[in-house]
N, C-alpha and C positions, 0 to 999 in steps of 0.2 A: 177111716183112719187106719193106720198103719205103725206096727209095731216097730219099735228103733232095736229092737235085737235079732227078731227073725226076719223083720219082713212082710210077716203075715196079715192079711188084713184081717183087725176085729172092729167090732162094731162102737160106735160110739158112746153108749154109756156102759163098759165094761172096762174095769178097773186093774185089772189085768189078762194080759194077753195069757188064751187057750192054748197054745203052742209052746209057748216057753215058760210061761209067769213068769217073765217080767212084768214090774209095775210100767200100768200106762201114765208117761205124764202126761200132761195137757199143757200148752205153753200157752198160758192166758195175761201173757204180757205185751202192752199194746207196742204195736210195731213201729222200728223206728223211720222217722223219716228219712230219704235219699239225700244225700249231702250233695250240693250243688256249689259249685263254685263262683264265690259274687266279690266284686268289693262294697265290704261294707259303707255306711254313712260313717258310722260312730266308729270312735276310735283308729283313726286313717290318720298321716302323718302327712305323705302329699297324696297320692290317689288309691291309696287303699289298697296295694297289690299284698304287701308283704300281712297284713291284716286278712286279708280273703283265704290266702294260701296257709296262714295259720288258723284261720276256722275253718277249713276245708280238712287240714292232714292231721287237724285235735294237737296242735303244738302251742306251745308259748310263741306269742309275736316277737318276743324280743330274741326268742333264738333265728325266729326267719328273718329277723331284720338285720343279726350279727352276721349269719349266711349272706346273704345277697349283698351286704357290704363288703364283707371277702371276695365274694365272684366279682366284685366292681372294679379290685385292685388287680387280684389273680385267679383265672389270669386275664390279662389285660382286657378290660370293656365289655367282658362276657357278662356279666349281672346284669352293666348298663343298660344292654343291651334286652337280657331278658325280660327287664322291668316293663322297658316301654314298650315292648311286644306284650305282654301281658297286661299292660295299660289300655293298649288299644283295642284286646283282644276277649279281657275276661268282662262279664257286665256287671252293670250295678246293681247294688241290690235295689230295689223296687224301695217306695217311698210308704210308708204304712202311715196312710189316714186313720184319724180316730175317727168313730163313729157318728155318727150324722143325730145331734141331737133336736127332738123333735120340737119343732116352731110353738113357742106360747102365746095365743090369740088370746087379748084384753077382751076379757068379758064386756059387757055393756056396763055402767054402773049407772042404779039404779036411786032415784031420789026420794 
């Protein structure tokens, strides 16, 4: 590990760094996941672009669906246009099965 103020390496359980004292954080917060670009299932209007691209950039869908309706007007057919290239281009999200519940075999009953 390595100190965020000098540089210096110190050792793992040493709470602050021998060089500077600065306090060592430790960043024990779990990491996030890579945002990937998908059209969602849920919540898609016709095929999901203007949904994907607002859970891709953390915006409200309703502001990338007032955008892309503007690029549709002005100027002319550019939105149209980037829609359905992004329609044919970004992919879908994957279909999330539930979990496979396990088979209940009838016992014999007994007389």
């Amino acid at each position: 590990m390595y100190c965020a103020c000098c540089g210096k390496e110190i050792p793992e359980n040493f709470r602050f760094c021998s060089e500077c004292g600065a306090p060592v954080t430790q960043n024990t917060s779990p990491a996030r996941p890579p945002r990937v670009l998908r059209r969602p299932h849920l919540g898609r209007k016709i095929a999901g672009v203007c949904a994907g691209l607002a859970n891709y950039m953390d915006l409200d869908v309703t502001l990338v669906r007032i955008i892309v309706l503007c690029l549709i007007f002005w100027p002319p057919g550019i939105g149209l246009i980037l829609y359905v290239v992004c329609w044919i281009v970004v992919p879908q999200e994957p279909f999330l099965l539930p979990p496979a519940r396990p088979s209940v075999e009838s016992a014999p009953v007994q007389s």
